[in-house]
BATORMAR-370747 format. One line per field, with one value per residue (C-alpha): x negated, y, z. Coordinates in Angstrom, 3 decimals, m for minus. Layout:
residues N
px = (X/...) .
py = (Y/...) .
pz = (Z/...) .
//
This chain:
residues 487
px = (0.000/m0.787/m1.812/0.499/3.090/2.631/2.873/6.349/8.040/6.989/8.348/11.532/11.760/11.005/13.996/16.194/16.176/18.032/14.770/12.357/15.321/15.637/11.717/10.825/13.306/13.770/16.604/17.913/20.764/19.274/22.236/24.931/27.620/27.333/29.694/31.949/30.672/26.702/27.594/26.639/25.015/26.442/26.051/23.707/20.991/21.041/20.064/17.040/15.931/16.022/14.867/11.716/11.422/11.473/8.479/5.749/3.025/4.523/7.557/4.519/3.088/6.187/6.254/2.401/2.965/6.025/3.142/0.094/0.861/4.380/3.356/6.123/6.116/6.850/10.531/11.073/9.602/11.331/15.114/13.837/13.215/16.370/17.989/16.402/16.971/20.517/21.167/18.528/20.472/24.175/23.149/21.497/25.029/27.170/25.564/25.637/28.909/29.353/27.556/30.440/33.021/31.803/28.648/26.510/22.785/22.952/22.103/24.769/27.149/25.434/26.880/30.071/29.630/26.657/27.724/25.815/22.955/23.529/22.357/19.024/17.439/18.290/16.826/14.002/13.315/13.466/11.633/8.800/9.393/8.793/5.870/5.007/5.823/3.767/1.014/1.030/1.603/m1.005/m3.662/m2.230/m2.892/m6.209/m6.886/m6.137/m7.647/m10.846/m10.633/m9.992/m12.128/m14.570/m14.099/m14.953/m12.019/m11.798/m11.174/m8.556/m7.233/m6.384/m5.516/m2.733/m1.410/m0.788/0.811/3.333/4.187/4.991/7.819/9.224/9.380/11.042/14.005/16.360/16.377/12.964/12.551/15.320/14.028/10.884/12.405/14.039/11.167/8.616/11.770/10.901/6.595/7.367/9.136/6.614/3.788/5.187/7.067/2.971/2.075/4.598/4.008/0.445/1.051/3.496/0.655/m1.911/m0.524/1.138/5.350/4.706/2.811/4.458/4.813/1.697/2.405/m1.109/m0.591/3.083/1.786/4.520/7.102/7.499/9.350/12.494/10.454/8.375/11.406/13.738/10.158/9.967/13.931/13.130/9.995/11.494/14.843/12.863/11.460/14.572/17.144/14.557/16.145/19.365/19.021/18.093/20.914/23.736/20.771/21.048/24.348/25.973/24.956/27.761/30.877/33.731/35.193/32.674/34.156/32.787/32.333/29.798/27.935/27.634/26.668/23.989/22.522/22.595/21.612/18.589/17.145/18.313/16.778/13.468/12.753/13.720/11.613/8.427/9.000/8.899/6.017/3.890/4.887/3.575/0.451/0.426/m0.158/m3.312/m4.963/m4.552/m3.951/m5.534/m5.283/m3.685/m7.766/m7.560/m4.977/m7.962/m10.498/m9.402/m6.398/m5.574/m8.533/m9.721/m7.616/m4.118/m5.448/m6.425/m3.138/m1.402/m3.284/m1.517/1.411/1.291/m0.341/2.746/5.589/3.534/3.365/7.410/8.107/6.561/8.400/11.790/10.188/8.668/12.585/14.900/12.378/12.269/16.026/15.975/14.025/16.320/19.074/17.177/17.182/13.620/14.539/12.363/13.806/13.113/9.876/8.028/9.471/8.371/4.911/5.071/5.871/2.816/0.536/1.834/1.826/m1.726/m3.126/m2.078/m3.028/m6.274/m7.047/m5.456/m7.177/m10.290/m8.673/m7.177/m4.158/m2.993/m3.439/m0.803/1.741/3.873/4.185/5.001/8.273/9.195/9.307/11.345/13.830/13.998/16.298/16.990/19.167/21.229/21.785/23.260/25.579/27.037/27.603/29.284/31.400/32.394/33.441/33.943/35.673/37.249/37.606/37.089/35.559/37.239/34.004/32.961/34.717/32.919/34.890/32.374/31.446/28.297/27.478/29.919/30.147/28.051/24.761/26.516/27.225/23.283/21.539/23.031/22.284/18.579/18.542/20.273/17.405/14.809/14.587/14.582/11.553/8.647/5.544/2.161/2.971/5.606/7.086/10.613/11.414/14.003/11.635/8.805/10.559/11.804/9.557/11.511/14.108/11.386/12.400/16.193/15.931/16.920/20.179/21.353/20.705/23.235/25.598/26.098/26.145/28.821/30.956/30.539/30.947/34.011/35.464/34.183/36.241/39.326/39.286/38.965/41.078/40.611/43.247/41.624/42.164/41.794/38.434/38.331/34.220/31.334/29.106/29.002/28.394/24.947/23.863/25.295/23.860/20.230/20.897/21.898/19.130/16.425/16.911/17.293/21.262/22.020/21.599/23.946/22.637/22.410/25.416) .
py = (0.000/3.409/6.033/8.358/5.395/5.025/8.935/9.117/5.961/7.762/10.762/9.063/7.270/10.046/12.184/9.564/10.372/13.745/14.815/13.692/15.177/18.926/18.963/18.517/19.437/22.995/25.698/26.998/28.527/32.422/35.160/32.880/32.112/28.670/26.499/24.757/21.055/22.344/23.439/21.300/21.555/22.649/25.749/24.458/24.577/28.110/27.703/25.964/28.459/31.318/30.056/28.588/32.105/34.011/32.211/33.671/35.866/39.435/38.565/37.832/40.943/43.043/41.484/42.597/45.858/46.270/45.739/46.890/49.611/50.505/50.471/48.434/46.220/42.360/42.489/45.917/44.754/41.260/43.272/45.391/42.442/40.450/43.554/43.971/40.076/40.363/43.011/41.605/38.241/39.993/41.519/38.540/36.604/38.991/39.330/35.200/35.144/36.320/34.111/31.280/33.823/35.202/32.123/35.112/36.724/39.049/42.017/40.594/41.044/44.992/45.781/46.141/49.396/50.742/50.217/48.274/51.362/52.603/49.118/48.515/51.353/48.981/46.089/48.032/48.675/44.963/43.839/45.897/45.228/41.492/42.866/44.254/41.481/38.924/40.900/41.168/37.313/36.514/38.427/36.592/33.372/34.508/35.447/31.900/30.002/31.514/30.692/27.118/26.556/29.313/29.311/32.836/35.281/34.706/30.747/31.788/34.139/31.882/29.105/31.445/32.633/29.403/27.677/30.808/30.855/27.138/26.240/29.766/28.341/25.191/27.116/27.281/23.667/23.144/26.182/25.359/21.817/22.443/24.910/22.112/19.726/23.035/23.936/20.853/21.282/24.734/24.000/21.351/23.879/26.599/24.981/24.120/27.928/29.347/26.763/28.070/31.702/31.676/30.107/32.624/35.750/38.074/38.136/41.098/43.819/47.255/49.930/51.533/55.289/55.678/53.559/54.450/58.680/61.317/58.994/57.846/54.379/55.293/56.384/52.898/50.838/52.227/51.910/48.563/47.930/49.450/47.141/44.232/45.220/46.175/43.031/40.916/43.273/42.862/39.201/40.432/41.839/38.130/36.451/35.636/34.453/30.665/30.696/30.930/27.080/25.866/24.946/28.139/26.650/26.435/28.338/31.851/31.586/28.473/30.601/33.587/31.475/29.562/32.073/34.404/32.006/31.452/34.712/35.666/32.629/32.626/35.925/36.484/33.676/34.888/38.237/37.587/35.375/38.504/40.716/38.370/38.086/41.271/41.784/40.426/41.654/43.209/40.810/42.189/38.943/35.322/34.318/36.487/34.020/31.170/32.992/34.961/33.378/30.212/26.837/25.488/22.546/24.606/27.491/25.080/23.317/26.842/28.102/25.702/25.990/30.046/29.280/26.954/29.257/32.234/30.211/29.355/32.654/34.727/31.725/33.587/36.505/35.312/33.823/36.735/38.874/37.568/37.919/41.487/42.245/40.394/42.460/45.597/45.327/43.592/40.997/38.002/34.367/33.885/31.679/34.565/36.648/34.637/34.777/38.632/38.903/36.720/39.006/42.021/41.050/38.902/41.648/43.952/41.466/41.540/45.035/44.920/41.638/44.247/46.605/46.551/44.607/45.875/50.129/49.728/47.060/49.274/51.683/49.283/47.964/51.046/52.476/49.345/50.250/53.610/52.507/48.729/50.145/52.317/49.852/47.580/50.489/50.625/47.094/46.424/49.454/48.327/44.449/44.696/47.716/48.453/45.260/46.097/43.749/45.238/46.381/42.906/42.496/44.635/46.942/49.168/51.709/52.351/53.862/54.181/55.395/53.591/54.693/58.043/57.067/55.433/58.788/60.668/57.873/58.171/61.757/62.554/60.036/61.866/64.176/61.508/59.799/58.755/57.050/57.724/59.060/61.085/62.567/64.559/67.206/65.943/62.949/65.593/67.734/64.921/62.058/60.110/59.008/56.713/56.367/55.731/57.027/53.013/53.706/56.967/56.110/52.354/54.198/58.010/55.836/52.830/56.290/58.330/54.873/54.035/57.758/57.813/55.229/56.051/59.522/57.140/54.987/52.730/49.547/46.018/43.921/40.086/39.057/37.455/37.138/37.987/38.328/41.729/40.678/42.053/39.803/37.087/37.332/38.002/34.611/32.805/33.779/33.584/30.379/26.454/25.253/24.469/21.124/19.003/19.297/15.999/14.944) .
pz = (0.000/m0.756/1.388/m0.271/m0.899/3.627/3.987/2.015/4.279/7.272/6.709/5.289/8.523/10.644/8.927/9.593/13.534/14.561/15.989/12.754/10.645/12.309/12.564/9.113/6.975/5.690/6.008/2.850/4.418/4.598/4.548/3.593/5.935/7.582/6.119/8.872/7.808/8.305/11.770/14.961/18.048/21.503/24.048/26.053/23.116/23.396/27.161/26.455/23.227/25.374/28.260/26.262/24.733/28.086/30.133/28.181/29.012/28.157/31.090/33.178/32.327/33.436/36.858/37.178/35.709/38.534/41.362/39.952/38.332/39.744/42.902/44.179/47.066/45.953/47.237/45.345/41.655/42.572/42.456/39.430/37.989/38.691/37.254/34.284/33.500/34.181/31.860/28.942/29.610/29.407/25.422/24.326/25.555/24.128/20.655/20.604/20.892/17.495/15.632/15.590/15.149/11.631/10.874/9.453/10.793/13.730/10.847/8.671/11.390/12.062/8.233/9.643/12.625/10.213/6.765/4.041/3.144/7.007/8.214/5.864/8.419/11.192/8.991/8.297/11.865/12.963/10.083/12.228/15.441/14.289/12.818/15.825/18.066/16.035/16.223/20.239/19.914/17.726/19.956/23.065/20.611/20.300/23.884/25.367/22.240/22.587/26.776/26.255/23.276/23.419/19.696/17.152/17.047/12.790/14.220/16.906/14.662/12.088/14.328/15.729/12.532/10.652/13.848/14.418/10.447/9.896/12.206/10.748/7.509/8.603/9.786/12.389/13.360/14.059/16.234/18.494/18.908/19.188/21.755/23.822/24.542/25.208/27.782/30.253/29.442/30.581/33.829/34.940/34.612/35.980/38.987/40.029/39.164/41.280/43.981/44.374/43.778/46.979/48.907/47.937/47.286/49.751/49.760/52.483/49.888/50.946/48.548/47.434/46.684/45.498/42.836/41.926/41.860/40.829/40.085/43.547/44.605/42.852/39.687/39.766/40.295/37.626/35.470/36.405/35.416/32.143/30.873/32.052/29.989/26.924/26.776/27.127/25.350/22.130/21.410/21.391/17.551/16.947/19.135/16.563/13.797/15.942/17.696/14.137/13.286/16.244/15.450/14.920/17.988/20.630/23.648/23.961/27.490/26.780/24.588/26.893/29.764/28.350/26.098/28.598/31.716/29.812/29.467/33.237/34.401/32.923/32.724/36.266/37.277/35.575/36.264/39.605/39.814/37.890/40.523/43.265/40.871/40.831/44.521/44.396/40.790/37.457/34.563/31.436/29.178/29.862/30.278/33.696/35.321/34.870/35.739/38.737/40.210/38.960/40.184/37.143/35.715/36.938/34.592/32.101/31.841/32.278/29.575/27.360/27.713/27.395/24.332/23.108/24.830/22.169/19.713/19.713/20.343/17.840/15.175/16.680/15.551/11.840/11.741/12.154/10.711/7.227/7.428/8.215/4.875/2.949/4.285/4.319/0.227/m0.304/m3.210/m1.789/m0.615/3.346/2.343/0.746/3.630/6.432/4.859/4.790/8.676/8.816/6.951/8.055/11.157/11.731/10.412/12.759/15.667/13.798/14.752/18.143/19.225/18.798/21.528/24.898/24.931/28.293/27.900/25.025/25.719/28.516/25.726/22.710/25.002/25.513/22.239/21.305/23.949/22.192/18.969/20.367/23.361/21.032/18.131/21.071/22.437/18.674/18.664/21.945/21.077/17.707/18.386/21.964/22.923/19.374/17.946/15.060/11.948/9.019/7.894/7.689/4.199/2.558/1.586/m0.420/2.434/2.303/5.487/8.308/12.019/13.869/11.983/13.134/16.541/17.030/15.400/17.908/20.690/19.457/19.572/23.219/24.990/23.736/26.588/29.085/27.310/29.969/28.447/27.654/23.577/24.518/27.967/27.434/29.378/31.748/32.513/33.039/35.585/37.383/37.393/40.102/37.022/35.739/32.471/31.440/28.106/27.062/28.985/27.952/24.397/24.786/26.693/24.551/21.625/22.508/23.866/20.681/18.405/20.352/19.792/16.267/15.621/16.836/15.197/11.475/13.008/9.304/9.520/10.264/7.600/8.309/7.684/4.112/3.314/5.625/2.363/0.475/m2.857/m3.323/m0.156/m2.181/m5.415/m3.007/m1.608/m4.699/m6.761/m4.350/m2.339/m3.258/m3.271/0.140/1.439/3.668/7.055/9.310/10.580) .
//
């Protein structure tokens, strides 16, 4: 027999197992709406996705910042960030919910409260904060490759890219599989980490004003709140781009729950665990952890499994970000898009891997807080308080209120602004607010969307296609025919 011959039976017999299957074979579904016989899974797959997602270095890193940086005793950055995961966990549930409802990506769904040319600026801008969040994986990647391995940064570099590109291109299947067996690694490892933090680090740190400066306790905490939200609230412009593959009539409260309990959970959990960290020393790069808190073969093993949690993550990223160019007007199939985030985004890690990873990540969350917060405010005001979803046929506006509604969002929380780049003048003469730019900007534009929309007050017409023809005739052309998924 053949070594090729021996190749192809494997892989035949591998596909034939749910697992084998979801693992190797590729999505061709893109923009298209999920037809009901492709559809499977249950809730609780959501649950382990974002919970896989959330334990990763960068929720370690808010914790530690909370501490550190903040100032804040353990107890204080341990609320902020409860808090923070609560409300990062209550838009990533809310935003899955839709996905069975209308089967379509979470920008597909954004068409409707922005309008189709109203929404490609929203594409646009998630297109780059995958980008961006690709590149602050792949330097992680690179940072606990070149620990273990004490391998060249071109090797690390490369190693990083390639493994955070492939699953991408797989699809949906294989990331949320992949997902749920990292979800168990992940709770081994850092069931042992937490152990031994609580042993060596000190639960009775007071508050450090020294450290916190101007902005005080209050400042620090609401500071704290505010990273910790960034972080989580990002994944909610990615939410519906997985729930959509379960079946139209999966309860809502299932998919709330477990998409939500996952974030909460997780992120909470780390979170906290960086802030007791963070009583104790300054984490510059997942490396530190081995070499100045962790014993050896704990930091080792620790090591590895923030390298896979990275690695999984940043596919979420590659995923939902090819989508977002597709809808943004770039006339590519998700293949060649996927490889874009890749280079666009490895070569951005590139340069930063050069740098100082820790000076610039407090800044990068915030500035996705900036436009994330409001976009959310839009869409919670659009299909929760208004109902509405009769912009979801496509009726041929091309820009309606909600790209209205989040300008003005965008513009109000400018003065509240607190961050290194850019400090607004509200924030400046009173440092204790921290910075709640994020919040002003969801709630002035969920209010003004809400408003907006009862002053056009448009009739709701039942919802006929999800599809604008354009996205159609994009998915047609650039993508395979769909294939049967397992059943």
């Amino acid at each position: 027999m053949t070594g090729g011959t021996l190749s192809a039976r494997l892989a035949t017999r591998c596909r034939s197992t749910r697992l084998g299957h979801d693992l190797l074979t590729v999505e061709t579904d893109d923009l298209g709406p999920i037809p009901p016989e492709q559809r499977r899974g249950r809730a609780s797959g959501l649950f382990t996705l974002w919970f896989s997602a959330n334990i990763q270095f960068s929720a370690l890193t808010s914790g530690i910042l909370g501490t550190a940086v903040f100032g804040l005793a353990f107890w204080q950055a341990a609320i902020a960030m409860i808090v923070g995961s609560v409300i990062g966990g209550a838009a990533v549930g809310a935003m899955s919910r839709l996905g069975p409802l209308y089967g379509v990506a979470q920008l597909v769904q954004s068409r409707a409260p922005f309008g189709v040319d109203g929404n490609r600026i929203i594409a646009a801008l998630v297109f780059l904060k995958a980008a961006a969040w690709f590149a602050v994986e792949t330097v992680l990647g690179i940072f606990i490759l070149r620990a273990l391995f004490g391998i060249g940064f071109t090797a690390a570099f490369a190693i990083s890219v390639v493994a955070q590109v492939l699953p991408a291109l797989a699809g949906h299947h294989a990331i949320i599989t992949v997902q749920r067996i990292l979800s168990w690694i992940l709770t081994v490892v850092f069931v042992a980490v937490s152990i031994y933090a609580l042993a060596n680090c000190d639960l009775g740190a007071g508050f450090n004003g020294a450290v916190a400066g101007p902005a005080g306790l209050t400042g620090g905490f609401i500071l704290t709140v505010a990273v910790q939200v960034a972080r989580s609230v990002s994944f909610s412009a990615y939410a519906s781009d997985h729930s959509r593959y379960l079946p139209a009539n999966t309860a809502g409260s299932a998919i709330v729950i477990s998409s939500g309990a996952g974030v909460m959970i997780a992120s909470a959990w780390i979170g906290c665990l960086g802030a007791l960290i963070g009583t104790q020393m300054t984490i510059g790069t997942p490396a530190d952890l081995m070499k100045g808190f962790l014993p050896h073969t704990l930091g080792l093993i620790t090591l590895v499994a923030l390298w896979l949690s990275n690695t999984t993550t940043a596919c979420l990223d590659c995923y939902s970000g090819s989508m977002a160019a597709l809808i943004a007007g770039v006339r590519i199939n998700r293949w060649t898009s996927v490889l874009l985030i890749g280079t666009i985004g490895g070569v951005a890690g590139w340069v930063a891997g050069r740098g100082d990873f820790w000076d610039d990540f407090q800044t990068f969350l915030f500035l996705l807080g900036y436009w994330v917060a409001p976009w959310l405010g839009v869409m919670v005001g659009y299909f929760y308080i208004r109902r509405g979803h009769h912009a979801l046929s496509f009726d041929g506006r091309r820009v309606e209120v909600g790209l209205y509604a989040w300008l003005v969002g965008l513009i109000v929380c400018v003065p509240f602004m607190s961050q290194s780049l850019y400090t607004g003048p509200v924030a400046a003469a009173h440092p204790g607010l921290g910075d709640i730019a994020p919040a002003v900007g969801f709630l002035v534009s969920m209010i003004v969307c809400v408003v907006l929309m009862a002053i056009v007050n448009r009739p709701v017409s039942d919802l006929a296609d999800p599809v604008p023809d354009d996205v159609r005739s994009l998915t047609t052309t650039t993508t395979t025919p769909r294939t049967r998924a397992h059943q």
